[in-house]
Biopython code that builds the backbone (N, CA, C, O; Angstrom):
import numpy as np
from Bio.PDB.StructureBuilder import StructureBuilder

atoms = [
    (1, "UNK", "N", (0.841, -1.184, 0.000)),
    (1, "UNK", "CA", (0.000, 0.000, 0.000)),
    (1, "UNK", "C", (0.882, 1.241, 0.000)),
    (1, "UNK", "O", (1.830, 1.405, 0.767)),
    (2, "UNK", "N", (0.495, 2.067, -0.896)),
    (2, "UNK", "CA", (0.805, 3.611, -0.358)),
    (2, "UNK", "C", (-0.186, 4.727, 0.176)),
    (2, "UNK", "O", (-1.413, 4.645, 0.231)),
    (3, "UNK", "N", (0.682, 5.874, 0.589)),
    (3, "UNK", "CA", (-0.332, 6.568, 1.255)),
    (3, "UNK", "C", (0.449, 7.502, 0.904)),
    (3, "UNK", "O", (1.674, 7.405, 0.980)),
    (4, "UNK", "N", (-0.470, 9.019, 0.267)),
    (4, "UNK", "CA", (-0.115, 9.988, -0.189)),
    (4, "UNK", "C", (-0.853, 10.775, 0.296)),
    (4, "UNK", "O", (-1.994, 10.343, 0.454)),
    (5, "UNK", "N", (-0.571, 12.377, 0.793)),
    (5, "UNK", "CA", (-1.184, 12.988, 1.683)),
    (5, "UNK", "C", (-1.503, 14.104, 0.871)),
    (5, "UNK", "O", (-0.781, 14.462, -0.060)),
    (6, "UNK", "N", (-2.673, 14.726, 1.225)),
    (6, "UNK", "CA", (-3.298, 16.152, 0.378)),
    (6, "UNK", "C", (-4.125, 17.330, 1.216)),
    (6, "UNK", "O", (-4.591, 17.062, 2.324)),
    (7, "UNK", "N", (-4.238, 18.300, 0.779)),
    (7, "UNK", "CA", (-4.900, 18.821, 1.930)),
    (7, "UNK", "C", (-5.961, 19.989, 1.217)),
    (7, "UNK", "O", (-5.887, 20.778, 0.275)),
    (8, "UNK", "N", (-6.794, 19.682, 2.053)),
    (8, "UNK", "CA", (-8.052, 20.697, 1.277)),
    (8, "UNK", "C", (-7.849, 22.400, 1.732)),
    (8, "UNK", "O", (-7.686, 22.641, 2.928)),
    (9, "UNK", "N", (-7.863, 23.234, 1.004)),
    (9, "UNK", "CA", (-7.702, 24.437, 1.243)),
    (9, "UNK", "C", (-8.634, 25.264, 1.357)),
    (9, "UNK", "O", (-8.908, 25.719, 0.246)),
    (10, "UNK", "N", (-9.269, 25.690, 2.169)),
    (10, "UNK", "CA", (-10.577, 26.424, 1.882)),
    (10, "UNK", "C", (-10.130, 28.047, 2.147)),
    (10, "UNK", "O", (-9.350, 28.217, 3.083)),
    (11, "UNK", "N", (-10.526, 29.138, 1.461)),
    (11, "UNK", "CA", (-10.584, 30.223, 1.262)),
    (11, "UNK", "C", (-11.464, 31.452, 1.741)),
    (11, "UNK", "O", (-12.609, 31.218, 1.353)),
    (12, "UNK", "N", (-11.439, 32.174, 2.145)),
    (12, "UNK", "CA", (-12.259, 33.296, 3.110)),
    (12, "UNK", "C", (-13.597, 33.290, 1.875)),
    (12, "UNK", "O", (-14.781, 33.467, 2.162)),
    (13, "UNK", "N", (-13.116, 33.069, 0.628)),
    (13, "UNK", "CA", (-14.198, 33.550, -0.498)),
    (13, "UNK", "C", (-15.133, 32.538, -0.753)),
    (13, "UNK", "O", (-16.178, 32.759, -1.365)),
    (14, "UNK", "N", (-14.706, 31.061, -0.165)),
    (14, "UNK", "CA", (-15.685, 30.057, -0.433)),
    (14, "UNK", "C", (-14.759, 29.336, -1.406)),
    (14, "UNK", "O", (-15.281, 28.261, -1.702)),
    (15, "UNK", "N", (-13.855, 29.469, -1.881)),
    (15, "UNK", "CA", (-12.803, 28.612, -2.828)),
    (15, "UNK", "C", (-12.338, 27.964, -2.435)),
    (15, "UNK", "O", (-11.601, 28.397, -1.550)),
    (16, "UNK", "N", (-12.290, 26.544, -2.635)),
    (16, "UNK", "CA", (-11.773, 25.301, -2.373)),
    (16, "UNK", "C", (-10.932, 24.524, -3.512)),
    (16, "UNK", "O", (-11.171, 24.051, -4.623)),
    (17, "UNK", "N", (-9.687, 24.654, -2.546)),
    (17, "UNK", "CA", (-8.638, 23.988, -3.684)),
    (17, "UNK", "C", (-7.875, 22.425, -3.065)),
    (17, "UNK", "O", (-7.381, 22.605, -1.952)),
    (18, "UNK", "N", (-7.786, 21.651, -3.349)),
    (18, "UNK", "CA", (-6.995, 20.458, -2.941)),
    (18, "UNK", "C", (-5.576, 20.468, -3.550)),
    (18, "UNK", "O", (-5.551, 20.855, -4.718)),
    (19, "UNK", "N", (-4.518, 20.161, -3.065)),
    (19, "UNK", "CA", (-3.098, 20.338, -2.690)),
    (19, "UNK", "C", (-2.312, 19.086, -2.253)),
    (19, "UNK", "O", (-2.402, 18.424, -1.219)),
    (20, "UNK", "N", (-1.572, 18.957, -3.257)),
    (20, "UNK", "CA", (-0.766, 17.931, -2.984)),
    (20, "UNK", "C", (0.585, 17.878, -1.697)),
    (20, "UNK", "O", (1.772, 17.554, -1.749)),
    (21, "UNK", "N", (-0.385, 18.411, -0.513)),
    (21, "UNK", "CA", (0.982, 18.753, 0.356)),
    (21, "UNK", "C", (0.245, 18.398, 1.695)),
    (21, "UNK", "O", (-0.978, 18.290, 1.774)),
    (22, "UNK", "N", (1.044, 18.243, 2.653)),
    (22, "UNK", "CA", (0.797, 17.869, 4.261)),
    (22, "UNK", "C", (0.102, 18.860, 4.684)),
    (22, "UNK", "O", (0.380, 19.914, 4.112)),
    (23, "UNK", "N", (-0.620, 18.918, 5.393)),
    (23, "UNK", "CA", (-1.503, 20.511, 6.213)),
    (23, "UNK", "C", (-0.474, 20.968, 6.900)),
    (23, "UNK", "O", (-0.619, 22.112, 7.330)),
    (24, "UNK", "N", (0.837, 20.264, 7.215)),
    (24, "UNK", "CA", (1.658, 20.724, 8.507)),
    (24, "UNK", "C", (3.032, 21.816, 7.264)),
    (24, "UNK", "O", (3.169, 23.029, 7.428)),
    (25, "UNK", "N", (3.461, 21.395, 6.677)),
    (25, "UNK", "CA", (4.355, 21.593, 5.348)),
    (25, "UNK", "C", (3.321, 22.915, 4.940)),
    (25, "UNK", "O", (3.691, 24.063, 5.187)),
    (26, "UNK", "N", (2.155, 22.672, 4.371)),
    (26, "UNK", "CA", (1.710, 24.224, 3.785)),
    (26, "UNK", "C", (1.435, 25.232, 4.821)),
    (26, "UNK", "O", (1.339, 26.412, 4.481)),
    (27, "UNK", "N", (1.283, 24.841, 6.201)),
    (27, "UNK", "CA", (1.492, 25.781, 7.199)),
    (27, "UNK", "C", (2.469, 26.518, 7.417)),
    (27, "UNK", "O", (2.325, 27.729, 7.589)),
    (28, "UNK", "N", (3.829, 25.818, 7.454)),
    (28, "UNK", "CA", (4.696, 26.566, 7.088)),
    (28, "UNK", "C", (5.197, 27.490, 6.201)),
    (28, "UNK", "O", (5.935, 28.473, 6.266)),
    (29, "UNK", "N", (4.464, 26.777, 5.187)),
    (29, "UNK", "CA", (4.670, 27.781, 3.762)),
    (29, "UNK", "C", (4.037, 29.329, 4.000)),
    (29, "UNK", "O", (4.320, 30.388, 3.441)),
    (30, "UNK", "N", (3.082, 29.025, 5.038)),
    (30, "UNK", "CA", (2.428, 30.442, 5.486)),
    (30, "UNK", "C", (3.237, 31.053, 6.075)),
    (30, "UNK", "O", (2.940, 32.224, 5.837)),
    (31, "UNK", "N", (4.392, 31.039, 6.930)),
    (31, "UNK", "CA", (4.767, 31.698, 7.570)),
    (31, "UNK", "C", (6.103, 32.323, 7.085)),
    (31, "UNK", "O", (6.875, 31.783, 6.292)),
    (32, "UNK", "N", (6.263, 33.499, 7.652)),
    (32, "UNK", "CA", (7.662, 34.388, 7.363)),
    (32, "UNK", "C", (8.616, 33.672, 8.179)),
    (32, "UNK", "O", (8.302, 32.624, 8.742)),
    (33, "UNK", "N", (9.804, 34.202, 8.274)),
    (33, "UNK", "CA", (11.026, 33.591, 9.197)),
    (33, "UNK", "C", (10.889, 33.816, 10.198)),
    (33, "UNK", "O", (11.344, 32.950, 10.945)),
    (34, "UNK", "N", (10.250, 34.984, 10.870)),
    (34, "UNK", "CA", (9.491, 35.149, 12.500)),
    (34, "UNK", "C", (8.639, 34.228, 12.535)),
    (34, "UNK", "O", (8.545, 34.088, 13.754)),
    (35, "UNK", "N", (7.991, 33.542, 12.122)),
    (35, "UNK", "CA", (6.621, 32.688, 12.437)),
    (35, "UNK", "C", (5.580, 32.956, 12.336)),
    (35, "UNK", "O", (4.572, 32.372, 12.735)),
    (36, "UNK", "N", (5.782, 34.457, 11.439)),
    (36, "UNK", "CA", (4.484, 35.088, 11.583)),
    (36, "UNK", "C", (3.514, 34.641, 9.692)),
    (36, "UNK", "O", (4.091, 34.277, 8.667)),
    (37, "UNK", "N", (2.277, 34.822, 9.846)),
    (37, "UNK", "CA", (1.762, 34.606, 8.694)),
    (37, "UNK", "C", (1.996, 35.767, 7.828)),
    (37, "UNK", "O", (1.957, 36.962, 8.121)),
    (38, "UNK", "N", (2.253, 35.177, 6.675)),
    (38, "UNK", "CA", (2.209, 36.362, 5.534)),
    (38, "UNK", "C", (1.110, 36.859, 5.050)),
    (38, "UNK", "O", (0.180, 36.139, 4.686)),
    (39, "UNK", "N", (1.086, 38.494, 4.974)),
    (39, "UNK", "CA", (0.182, 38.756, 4.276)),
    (39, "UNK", "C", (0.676, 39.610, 3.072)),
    (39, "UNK", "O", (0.863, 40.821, 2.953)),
    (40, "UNK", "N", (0.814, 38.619, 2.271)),
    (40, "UNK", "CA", (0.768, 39.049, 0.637)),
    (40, "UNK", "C", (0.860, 37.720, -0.157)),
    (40, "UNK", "O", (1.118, 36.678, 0.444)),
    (41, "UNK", "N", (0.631, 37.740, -1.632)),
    (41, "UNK", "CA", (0.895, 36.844, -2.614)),
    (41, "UNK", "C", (1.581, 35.541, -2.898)),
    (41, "UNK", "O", (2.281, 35.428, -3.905)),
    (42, "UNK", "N", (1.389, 34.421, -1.945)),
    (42, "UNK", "CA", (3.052, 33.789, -2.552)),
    (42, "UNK", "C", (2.372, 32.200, -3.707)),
    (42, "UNK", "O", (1.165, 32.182, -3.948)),
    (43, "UNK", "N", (3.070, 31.315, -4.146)),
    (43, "UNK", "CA", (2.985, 30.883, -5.258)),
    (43, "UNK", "C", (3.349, 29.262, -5.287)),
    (43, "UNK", "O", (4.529, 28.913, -5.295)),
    (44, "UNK", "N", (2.433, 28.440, -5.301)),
    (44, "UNK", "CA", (2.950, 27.259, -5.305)),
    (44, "UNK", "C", (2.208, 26.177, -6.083)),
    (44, "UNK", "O", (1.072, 26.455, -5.698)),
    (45, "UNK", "N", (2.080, 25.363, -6.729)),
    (45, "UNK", "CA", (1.557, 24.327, -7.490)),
    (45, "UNK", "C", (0.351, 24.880, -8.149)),
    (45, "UNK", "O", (-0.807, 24.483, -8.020)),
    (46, "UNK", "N", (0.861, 26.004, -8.984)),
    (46, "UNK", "CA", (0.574, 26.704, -9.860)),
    (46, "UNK", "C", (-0.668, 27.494, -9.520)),
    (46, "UNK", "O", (-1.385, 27.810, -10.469)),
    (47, "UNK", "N", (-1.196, 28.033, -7.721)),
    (47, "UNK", "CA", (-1.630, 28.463, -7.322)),
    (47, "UNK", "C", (-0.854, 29.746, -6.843)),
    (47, "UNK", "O", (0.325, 29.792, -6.492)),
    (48, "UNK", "N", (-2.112, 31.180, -6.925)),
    (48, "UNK", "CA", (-1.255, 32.035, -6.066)),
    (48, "UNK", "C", (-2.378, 32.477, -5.121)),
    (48, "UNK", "O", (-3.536, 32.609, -5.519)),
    (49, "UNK", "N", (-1.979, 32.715, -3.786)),
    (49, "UNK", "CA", (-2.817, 33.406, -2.717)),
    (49, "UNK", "C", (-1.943, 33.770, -2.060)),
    (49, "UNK", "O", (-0.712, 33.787, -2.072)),
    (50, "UNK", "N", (-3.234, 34.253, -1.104)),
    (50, "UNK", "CA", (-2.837, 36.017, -0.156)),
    (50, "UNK", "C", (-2.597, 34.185, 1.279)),
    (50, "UNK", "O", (-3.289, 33.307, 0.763)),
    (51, "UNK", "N", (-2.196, 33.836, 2.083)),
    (51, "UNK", "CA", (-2.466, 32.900, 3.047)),
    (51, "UNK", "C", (-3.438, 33.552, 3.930)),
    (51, "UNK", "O", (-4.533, 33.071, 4.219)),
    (52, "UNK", "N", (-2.774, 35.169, 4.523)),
    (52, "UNK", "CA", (-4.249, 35.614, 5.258)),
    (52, "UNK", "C", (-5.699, 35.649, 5.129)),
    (52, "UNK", "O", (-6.456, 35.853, 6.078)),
    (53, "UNK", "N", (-6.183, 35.376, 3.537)),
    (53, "UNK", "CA", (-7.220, 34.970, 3.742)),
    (53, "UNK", "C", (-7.478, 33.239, 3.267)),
    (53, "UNK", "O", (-8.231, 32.796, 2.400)),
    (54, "UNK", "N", (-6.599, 32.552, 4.143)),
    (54, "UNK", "CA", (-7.247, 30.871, 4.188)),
    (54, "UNK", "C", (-7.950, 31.282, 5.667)),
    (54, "UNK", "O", (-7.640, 32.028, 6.596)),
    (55, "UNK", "N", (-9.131, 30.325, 5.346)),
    (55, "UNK", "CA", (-9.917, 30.081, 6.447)),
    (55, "UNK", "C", (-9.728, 29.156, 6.890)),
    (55, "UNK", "O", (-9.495, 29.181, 8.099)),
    (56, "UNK", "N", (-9.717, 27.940, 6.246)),
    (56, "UNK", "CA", (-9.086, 26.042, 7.313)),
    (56, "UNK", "C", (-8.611, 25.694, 6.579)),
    (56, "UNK", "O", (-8.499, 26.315, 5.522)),
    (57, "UNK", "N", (-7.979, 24.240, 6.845)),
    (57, "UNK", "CA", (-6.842, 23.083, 5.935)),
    (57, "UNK", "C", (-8.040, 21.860, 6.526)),
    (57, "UNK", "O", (-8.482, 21.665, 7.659)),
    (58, "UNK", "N", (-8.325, 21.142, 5.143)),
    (58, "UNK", "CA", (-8.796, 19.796, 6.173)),
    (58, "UNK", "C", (-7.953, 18.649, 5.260)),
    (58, "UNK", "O", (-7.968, 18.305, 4.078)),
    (59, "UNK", "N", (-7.475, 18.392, 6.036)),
    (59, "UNK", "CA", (-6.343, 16.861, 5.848)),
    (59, "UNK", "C", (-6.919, 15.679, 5.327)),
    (59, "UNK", "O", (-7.773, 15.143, 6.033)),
    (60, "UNK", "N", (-6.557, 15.017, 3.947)),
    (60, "UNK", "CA", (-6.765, 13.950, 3.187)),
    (60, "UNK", "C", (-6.068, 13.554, 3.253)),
    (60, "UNK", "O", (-5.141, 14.228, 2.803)),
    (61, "UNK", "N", (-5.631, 12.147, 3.816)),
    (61, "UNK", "CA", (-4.937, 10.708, 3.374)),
    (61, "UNK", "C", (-5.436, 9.463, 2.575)),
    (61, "UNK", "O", (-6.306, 8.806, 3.148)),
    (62, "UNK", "N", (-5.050, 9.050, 1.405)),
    (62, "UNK", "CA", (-5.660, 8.574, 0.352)),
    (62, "UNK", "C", (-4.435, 7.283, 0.636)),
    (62, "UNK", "O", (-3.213, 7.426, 0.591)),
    (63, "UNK", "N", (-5.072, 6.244, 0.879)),
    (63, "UNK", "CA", (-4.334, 4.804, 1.002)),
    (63, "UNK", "C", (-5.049, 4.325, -0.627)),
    (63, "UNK", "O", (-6.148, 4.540, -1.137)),
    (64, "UNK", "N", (-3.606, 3.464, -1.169)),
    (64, "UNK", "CA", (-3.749, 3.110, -2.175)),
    (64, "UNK", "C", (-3.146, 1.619, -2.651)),
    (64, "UNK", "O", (-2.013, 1.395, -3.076)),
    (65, "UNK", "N", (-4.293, 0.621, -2.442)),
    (65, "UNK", "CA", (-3.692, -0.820, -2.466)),
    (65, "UNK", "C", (-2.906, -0.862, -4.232)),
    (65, "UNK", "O", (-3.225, -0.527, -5.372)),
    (66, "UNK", "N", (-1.565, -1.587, -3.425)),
    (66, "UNK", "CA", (-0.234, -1.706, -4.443)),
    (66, "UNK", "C", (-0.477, -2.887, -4.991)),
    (66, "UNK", "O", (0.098, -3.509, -4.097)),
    (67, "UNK", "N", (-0.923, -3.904, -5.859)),
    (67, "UNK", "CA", (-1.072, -4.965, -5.754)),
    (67, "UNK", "C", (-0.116, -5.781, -7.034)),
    (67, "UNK", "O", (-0.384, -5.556, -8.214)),
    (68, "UNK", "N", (0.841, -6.593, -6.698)),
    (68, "UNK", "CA", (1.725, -7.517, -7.179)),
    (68, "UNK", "C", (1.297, -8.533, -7.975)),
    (68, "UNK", "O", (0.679, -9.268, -7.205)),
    (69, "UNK", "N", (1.265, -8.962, -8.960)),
    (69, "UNK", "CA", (1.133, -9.782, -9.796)),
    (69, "UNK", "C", (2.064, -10.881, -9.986)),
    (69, "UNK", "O", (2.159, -11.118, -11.190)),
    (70, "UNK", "N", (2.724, -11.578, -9.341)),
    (70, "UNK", "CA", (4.137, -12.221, -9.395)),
    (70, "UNK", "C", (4.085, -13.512, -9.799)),
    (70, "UNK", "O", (5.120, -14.171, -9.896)),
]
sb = StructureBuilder()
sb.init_structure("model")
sb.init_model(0)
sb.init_chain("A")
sb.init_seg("    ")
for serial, (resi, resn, name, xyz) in enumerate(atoms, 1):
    if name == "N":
        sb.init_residue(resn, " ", resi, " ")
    sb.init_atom(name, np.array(xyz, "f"), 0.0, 1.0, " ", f" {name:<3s}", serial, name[0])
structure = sb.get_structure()
């Protein structure tokens, strides 16, 4: 089996995007080198947003039977 992790992004505007990344990993991506959240533009899997306006992350783990033929 594998297990690949994704995370739902929901948006102050009602926009919902799914993301091929950990909720814990794009959290970080929110933050400046203080720890603080950014507020402006930044750019990743061919998405761009403001992070100050995400409203939640809800966490998908998608298990995926590997199956061998041998």
């Amino acid at each position: 089996m594998s297990t690949s992790y994704k995370t739902k992004l929901f948006m102050d505007s009602g926009k919902e995007y799914i993301l091929n990344k950990h909720p814990e990993d794009l959290v970080e991506q929110f933050k400046n080198q203080d720890g603080d959240l950014i507020n402006s533009f930044i750019q990743f899997e061919g998405l761009i947003i403001n992070p100050s306006h995400v409203s939640s992350l809800e966490y998908i783990e998608e298990v995926k039977d590997v199956r061998y033929d041998g």
